[in-house]
Steps between C-alpha positions, in 0.01 A plus 500: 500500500303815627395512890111532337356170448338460110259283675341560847206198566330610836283243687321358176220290504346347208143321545317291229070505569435574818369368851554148635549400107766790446900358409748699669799536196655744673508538886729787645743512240786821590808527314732730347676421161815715429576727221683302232539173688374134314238431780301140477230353622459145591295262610275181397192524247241702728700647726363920401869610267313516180200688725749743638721556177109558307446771785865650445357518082149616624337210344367509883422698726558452850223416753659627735868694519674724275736490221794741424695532177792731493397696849138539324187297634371341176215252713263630289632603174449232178791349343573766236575762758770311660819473403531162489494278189452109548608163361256240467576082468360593155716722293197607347674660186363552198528263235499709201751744579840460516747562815550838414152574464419336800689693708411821402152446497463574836643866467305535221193468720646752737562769269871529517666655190631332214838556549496405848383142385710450269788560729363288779429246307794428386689541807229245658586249194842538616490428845302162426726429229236432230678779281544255214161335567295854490309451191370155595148429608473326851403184362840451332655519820600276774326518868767679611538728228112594558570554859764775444259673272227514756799629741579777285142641403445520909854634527437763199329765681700505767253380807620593856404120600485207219277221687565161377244225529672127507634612125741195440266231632443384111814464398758207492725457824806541314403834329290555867850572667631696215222724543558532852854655419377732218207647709711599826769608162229741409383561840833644625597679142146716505507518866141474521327293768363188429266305693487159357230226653606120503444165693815391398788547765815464240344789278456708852842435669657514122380839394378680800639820727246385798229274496140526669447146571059432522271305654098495564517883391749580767842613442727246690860657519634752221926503490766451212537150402788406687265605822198323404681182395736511826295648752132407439223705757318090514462132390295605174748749363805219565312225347390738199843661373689178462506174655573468889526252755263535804594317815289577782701548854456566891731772634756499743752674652777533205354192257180374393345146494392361226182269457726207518701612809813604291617846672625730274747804649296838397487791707150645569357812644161304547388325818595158627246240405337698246446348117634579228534440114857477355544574091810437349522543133689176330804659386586562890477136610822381604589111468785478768674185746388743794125630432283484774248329245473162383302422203465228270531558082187392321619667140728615333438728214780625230406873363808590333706771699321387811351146642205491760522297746166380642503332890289454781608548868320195747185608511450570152555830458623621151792708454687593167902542470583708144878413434701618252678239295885486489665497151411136496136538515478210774368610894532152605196445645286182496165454614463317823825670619487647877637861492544768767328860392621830677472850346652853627330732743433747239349277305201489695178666471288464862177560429176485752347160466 
């Protein structure tokens, strides 16, 4: 990757009418996407990454804040003078033409030369492997099949940024997650820099270099999956990127206390007394003889590699235990049965109640 961002997004704001009426989509949005990384942008319906990847295409224009594209401040150019190219939920291909055709229409329409087209075409039907497929029209191919023509028209003329807009949200969930694997394929073998927009967290950990987690127009916390999904900045951005266990807790010196009374050993660098909100994704919940604790099993449910173990500590607070199953496919556990609940240090995210 080059030390000059492809994307520099400096405090944008994006407003919709105006005075007490107006809706803030964007409010104070700075971030810098990397040359030639697979950056995403998630967040629930309504929370400004379709309004902020539209000002990236110049479908928008900022209301306030600036937009830079290669080291060049595009704010106010239109789309056609960027060098971006964009993927839309709908392929929007045309129905008459075949794959071939399709894909080279849009050199066509910038002038390149004949022989130029003809060679990128067929080095873009290659790297979608549709080469046996190219003379078909789109409507003799699968959803899938469609979706790697409309990646290889945007890829054809070689944008500095392809922009894509929730692109696999129509298709199947089996051929969903295939498509997750051929797009960061593509991403890494053209070496172009994607910035994909999704609500869904498996697409976003699955595919992504970093992530730009939204909410409300804001940008929460922006790291690499394994950051985001560890470390979250706050209680939305642990509940949103996959499921979590929130216990709230009083500190004290070298444990907490839990709602209940249990006290749990965790170092913390906050201040005696002060509350605090515990998340502890599933997979980390220990069911030991010596956790500090107890809990009662209200379900049990089988999910093939793993079972889930629902309980409920005395005063009803819900935690979830995700085991893996042993060979035999049995955890032992019954509903009803009293269990003790620990989970290592490290485990822990402490965040401000």
């Amino acid at each position: 990757m080059d030390d000059q961002p492809a994307i520099r997004i400096a405090d944008a704001r994006k407003l919709y009418g105006s005075g007490e009426a107006a809706v803030r989509a964007l409010d104070g949005v700075s971030l810098d996407i990397l040359n030639g990384e697979f950056f995403t942008l998630l967040g629930p319906s309504g929370c400004g990454k379709t309004t902020l990847l539209r000002l990236i295409a110049g479908f928008e224009t900022p209301t306030e804040g600036r937009i830079h594209i290669a080291g060049a401040d595009v704010s106010d150019d239109p789309p056609n003078r960027r060098p971006v190219n964009t993927v839309f939920q709908s392929y929007a291909l045309f129905p008459h033409m075949s794959v071939r055709r399709n894909i080279a229409f849009g050199l066509e329409m910038l002038g390149r030369q004949r022989g130029e087209i003809a060679e990128t075409v067929e080095r873009m039907i290659a790297l979608v492997q549709l080469s046996d497929m190219a003379e078909r029209t789109p409507t003799q191919l699968s959803g899938g099949q469609q979706q790697r023509v409309a990646l290889a028209r945007a890829l054809a003329p070689k944008p500095k940024v392809l922009l894509l807009d929730e692109p696999l949200s129509a298709l199947d969930l089996k051929l969903r997650k295939e498509m997750q694997l051929e797009l960061k394929r593509l991403q890494h073998e053209t070496g172009i820099t994607f910035v994909f927009v999704t609500h869904d967290q498996e697409e976003a950990l699955t595919m992504s270099d970093r992530i730009g987690v939204m909410r409300g127009g804001r940008l929460l916390q922006v790291g690499s999956p394994r950051e985001i999904y560890n470390h979250p900045a706050d209680r939305f951005v642990a509940d949103f990127i996959g499921e979590t266990n929130f216990l709230s807790a009083r500190v004290e010196a070298e444990a907490v206390v839990l709602q209940n009374g249990a006290r749990v050993p965790l170092a913390s660098t906050r201040t005696p007394g002060s509350m605090v909100t515990l998340a502890v994704r599933p997979e980390q919940v220990q069911l030991r003889p010596d956790g500090p604790i107890a809990a009662t099993v209200r379900q049990v449910v089988y999910s093939g590699t793993d079972t889930h173990c629902y309980a409920a500590l005395s005063d009803g607070t819900q935690i979830v235990a995700r085991l893996q199953n042993p060979p035999s496919g049995e955890v032992g556990l019954q509903a009803g049965e009293a269990i003790r609940i620990g989970f290592a240090e490290d485990a822990v995210q402490m965040l401000d109640d």
